[in-house]
N, C-alpha and C positions, 0 to 999 in steps of 0.2 A: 471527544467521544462522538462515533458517528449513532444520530436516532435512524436517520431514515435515507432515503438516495430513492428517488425518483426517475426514469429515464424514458423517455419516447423516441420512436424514429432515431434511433442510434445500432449499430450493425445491429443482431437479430431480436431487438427489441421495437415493436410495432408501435402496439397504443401504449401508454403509461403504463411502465411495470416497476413496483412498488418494493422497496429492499429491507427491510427496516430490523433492527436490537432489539425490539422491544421485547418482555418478559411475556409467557404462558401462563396458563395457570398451574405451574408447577412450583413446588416448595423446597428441590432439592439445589445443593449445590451454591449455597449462598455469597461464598465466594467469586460466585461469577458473577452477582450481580453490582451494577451501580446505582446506586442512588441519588437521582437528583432531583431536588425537591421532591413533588408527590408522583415522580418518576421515576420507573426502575428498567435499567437501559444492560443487555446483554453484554460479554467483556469479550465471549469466545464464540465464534460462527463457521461454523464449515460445510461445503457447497458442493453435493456429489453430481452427478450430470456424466452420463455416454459421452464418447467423442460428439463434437458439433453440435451439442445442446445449446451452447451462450454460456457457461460459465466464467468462462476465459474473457467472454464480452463485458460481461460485470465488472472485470479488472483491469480490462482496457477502458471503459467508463469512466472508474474515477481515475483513471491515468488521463484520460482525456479534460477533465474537466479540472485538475491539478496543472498540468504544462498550458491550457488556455487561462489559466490564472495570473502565471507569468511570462506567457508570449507575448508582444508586443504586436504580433501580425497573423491573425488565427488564419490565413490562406497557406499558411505553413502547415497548418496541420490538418489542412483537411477533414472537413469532418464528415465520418463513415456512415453514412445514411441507410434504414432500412431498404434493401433492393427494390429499386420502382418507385421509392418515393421521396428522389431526390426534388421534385417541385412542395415540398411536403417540412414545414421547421421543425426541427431537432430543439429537445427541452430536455436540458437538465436540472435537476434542482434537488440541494443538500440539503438535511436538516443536522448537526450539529452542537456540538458543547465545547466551548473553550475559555478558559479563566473564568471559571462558574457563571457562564452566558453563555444562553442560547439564540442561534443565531439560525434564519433560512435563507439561503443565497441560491438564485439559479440565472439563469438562459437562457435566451429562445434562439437559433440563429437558422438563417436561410443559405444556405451554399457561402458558409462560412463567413458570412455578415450576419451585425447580431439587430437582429428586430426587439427584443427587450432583456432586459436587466434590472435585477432588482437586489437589495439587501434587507432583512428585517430582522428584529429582534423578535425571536420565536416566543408564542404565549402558551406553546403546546397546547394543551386543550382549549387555552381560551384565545383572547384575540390579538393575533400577529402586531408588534409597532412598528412603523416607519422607518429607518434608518437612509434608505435612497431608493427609486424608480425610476428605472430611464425606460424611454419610450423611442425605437428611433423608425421615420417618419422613410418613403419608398425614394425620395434622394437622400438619404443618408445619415440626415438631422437629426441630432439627438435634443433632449427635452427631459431634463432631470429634473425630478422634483425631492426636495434633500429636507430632514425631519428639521426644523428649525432649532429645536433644541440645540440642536449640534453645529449649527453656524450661530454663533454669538453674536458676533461684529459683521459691522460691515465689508470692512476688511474679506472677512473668510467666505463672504457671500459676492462677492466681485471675482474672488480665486474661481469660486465654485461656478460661477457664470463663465470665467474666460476659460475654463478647461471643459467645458461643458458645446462649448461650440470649437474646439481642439481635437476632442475624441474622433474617432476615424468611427466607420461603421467596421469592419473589422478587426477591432480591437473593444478589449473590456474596460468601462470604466473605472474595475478595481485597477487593472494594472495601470490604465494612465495616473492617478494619482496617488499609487503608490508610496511614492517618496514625498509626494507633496504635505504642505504642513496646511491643513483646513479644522486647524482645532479638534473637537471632539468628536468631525466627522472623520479624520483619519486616524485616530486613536482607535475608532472601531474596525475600518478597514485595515491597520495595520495588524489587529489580532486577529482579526478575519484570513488575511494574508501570510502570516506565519503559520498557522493551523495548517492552512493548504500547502504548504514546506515540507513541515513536519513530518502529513502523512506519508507514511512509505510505502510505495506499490512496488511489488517486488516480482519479476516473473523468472523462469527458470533459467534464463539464461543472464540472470540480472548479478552484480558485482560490486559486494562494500565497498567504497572508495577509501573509509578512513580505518580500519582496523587496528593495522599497524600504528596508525596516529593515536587511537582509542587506547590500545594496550597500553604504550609509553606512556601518555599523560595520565592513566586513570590507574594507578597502582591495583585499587579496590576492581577492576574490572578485570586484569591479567587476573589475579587471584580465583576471584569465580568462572574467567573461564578455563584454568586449568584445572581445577577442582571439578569443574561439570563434566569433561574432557572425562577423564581419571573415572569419577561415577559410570560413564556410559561403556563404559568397558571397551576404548578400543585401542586400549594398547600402547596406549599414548600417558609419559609419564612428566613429563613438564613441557613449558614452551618458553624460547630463547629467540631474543631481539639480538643479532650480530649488527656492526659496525664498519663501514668499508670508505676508503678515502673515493672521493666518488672518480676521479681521474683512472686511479687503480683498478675500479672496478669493471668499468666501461672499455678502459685502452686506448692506443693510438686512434685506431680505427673510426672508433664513435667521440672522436674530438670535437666534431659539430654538435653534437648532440649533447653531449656534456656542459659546450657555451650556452645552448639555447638555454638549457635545464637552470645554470647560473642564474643569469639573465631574469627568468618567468620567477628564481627565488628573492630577486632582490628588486624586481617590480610588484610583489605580493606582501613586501616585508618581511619574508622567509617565511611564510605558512607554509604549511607541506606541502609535498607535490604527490599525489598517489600514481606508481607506475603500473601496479596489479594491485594486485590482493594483499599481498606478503610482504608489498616493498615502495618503500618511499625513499623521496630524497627531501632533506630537511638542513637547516641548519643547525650545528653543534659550534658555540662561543663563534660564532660567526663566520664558520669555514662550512664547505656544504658537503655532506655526507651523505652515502645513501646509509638505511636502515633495513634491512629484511629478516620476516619469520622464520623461524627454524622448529622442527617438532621431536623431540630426544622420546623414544621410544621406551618401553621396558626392555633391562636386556642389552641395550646398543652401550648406552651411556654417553654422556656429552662429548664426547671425541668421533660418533659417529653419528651426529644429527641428521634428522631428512629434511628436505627442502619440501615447501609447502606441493609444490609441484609433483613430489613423489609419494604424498598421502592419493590413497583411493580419492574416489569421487564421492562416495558417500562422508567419510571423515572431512573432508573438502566444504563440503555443504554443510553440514553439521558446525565446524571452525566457524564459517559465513555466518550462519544465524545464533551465533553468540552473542553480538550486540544486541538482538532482537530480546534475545531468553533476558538478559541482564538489564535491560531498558523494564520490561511487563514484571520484572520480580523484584529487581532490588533500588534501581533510580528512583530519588526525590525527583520530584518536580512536575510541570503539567503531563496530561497521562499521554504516551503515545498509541498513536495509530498502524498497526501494520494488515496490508494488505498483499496476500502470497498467492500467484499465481500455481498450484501444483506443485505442493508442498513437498509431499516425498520423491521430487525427482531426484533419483541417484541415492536415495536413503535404506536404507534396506524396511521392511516394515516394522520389525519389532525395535528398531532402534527408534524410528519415526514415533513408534508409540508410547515410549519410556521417555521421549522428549517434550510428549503434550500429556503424557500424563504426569511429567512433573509440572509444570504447569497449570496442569487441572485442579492440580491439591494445593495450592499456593493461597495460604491465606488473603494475602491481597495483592492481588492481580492489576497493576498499575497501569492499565490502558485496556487496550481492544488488539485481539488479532483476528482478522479473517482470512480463510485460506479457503480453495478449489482442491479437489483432490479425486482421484479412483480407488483411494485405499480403504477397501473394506473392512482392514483391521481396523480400522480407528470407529467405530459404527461401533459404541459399548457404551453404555448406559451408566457405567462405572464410571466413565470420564466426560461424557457430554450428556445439557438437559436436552431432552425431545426438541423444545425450542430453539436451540443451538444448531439442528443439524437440518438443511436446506437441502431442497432438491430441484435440479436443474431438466426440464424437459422441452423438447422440439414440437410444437404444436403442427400433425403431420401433414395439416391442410391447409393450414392457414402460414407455415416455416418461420414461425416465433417463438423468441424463447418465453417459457412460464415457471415460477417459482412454487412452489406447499411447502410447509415445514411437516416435518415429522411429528408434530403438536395437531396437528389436523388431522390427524386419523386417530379411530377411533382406539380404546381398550391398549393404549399405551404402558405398561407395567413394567417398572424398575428391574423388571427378572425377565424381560422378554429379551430375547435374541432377535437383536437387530440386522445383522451382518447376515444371518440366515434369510429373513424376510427382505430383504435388501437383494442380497442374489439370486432369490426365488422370483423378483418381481414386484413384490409387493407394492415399495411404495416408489416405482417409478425410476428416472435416472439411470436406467442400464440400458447396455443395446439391444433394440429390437431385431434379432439374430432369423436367416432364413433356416431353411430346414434344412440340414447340410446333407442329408440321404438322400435328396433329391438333386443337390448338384452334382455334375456329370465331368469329371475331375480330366477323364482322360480326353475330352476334346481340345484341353487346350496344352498336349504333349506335342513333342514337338518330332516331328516324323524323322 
């Protein structure tokens, strides 16, 4: 569970701007709250903002700071500095909850070399412990200082010195020791490092890989997404995994491609291989088949299935964020993270809003989702607290992005219309539009 996200000097975030779950002084909606210890941490967050406010920058943020977790060479990813002030370090810095510990990890780094690194054991209000500090020196040197609790032996404290002058300057010290075994120092980076997995940053043009894997293995997960399916009214009356000899399917033609495909199954142990959305190839009693979705409509009946390909865009996307609804509603286990770049692309709105307001009524809500959006249907007080709903603006002089919540203005009432004061101006986040009777349409006809 994400508390807070801090970001400086990263695209249109200048000085430190501050992101954070935490609770308002509002009483409704108890279900969205979590509680940890004498902390009460939000579960749903949504982020309105005009084109080119930085909202979409927030979610390249923690994409950025998720892939430089497990890059091994961050000059790969370049990192996108506020315009002008590339001689200027970029910090990020999480604060976090996983396996009931709180943890704050961030980064400093300069034109993608990292000048500090740290991990702590968050005290929330009170005061941070040590877990690791590295400091690294204008050639390169790093200089870690590691909580000794967590190096026992000598042993892990020899590890921790020979990887400690191994670290590159552009690379993180999570990811160099990773795999490494340093006792109870890598039992916390290791939890630390799967959290950063976990999360899912998802932007519009982004694509399940395991669906089709998820349906097959997870019986209880086909079930509730054709039932959700079925609820949303679109027409869609079950869903069907077909079976194809993979030779067959493929042909003469893609005979290279069918060895490769062999091959990458029997150097993986036959884990799936995702080809889209719809379709994998896997192994069945040890012969490799592909597998793809099918969607039997009302009306059609199983003799005339559609292929995933031939649902709308909107049913399409809907289908995709099935693992998502099914992970926050009904999965045991640690709570997941999803983070959605412009939620309703290709959704229609009232289907969009039947999909978080089921959601919203969810007794226990088993993670966090935050999402970017323009859709001012979802701006209802029926489904989100004031505190939940963020607003994204272009600071017009200074060209930075700045955060308020809807909790910050005043005479907020559970019967107020938001969606109205939200188009009207009120509380920000829409485009500042010129006067269109004033522009002069027909100079730019063409003679």
């Amino acid at each position: 569970m994400i508390l807070r996200y801090n970001i400086s000097n990263f695209l249109s975030f200048n000085d430190t701007t501050e992101f954070n779950l935490f609770i308002g002084d509002y009483r409704r909606f108890d279900n969205h709250v979590y509680k940890f210890k004498d902390l009460d941490i939000l579960k749903l967050t949504s982020i309105y903002g005009a084109n080119a406010t930085g909202k979409s920058n927030l979610v390249k943020a923690f994409d950025y700071l998720r892939d430089a977790v497990l890059e091994d060479d961050l000059t790969k990813l370049k990192v996108p500095s506020f315009k002008g002030n590339e001689d200027k370090p970029t910090e990020l810095e999480i604060e976090f909850i996983t396996k009931n510990t709180a943890y704050i990890y961030g980064f400093e780094l300069l034109r993608d070399n990292i000048i500090k690194e740290y991990l702590y054991y968050s005290g929330i209000s009170k005061k941070d412990t040590l877990i690791f500090d590295r400091e690294v020196d204008k050639n390169g040197v790093s200089k870690i200082e590691v909580n000794k609790k967590l190096l026992k032996t000598k042993k892990f404290q020899i590890l921790k010195d020979h990887y400690e002058e191994r670290v590159n300057s552009n690379q993180l010290f999570l990811n160099l020791i990773g795999d490494i075994d340093l006792g109870d120092l890598s039992n916390e980076i290791e939890a630390v490092i799967k959290w950063m997995i976990k999360m899912q940053v998802i932007f519009p043009t982004s694509k399940p890989q395991y669906l089709v894997s998820n349906l097959l293995n997870e019986p209880s997960f086909m079930d509730f997404t054709r039932d959700m399916l079925c609820s949303f009214d679109t027409g869609i009356k079950n869903l069907h995994i077909k079976e194809f000899n993979i030779s067959e399917y493929f042909g003469e033609d893609d005979k290279d491609l069918v060895n490769d495909l062999i091959e990458d199954l029997e150097k993986n142990d036959g884990e799936d291989i995702p080809l889209s959305v719809d379709m994998i190839v896997t192994l069945k009693e040890g012969e490799p088949v592909v597998k793809r979705l099918y969607v039997e409509h009302i009306g059609f009946g199983t003799n005339n299935l559609f292929s995933f390909n031939e649902e709308s865009d909107g049913t399409k996307r809907l289908i995709e964020f099935m693992s998502m609804l099914y992970n926050l509603i009904v999965k045991e286990g640690d709570f997941s993270v999803y983070i959605i770049d412009e939620i309703g692309r290709s959704i229609h709105p009232s289907l969009l809003k039947e999909f978080l307001s089921k959601l919203s009524r969810e007794d226990q809500i088993k993670g966090q989702l935050i999402f970017t959006t323009h859709e001012s249907n979802l701006l209802d007080l029926n489904m989100l607290r004031p505190d939940e709903i963020w607003f994204a603006e272009k600071n017009r002089e200074r060209g930075n992005t700045e955060f308020k919540t809807l909790a910050e203005f005043k005479k907020i009432r559970p019967d107020l219309n938001i969606r109205k004061g939200y188009l009207n101006g009120r509380f920000g986040g829409i485009p500042i539009l010129a006067n269109f009777d004033d522009l002069n349409w027909t100079e730019y006809a063409s003679n």
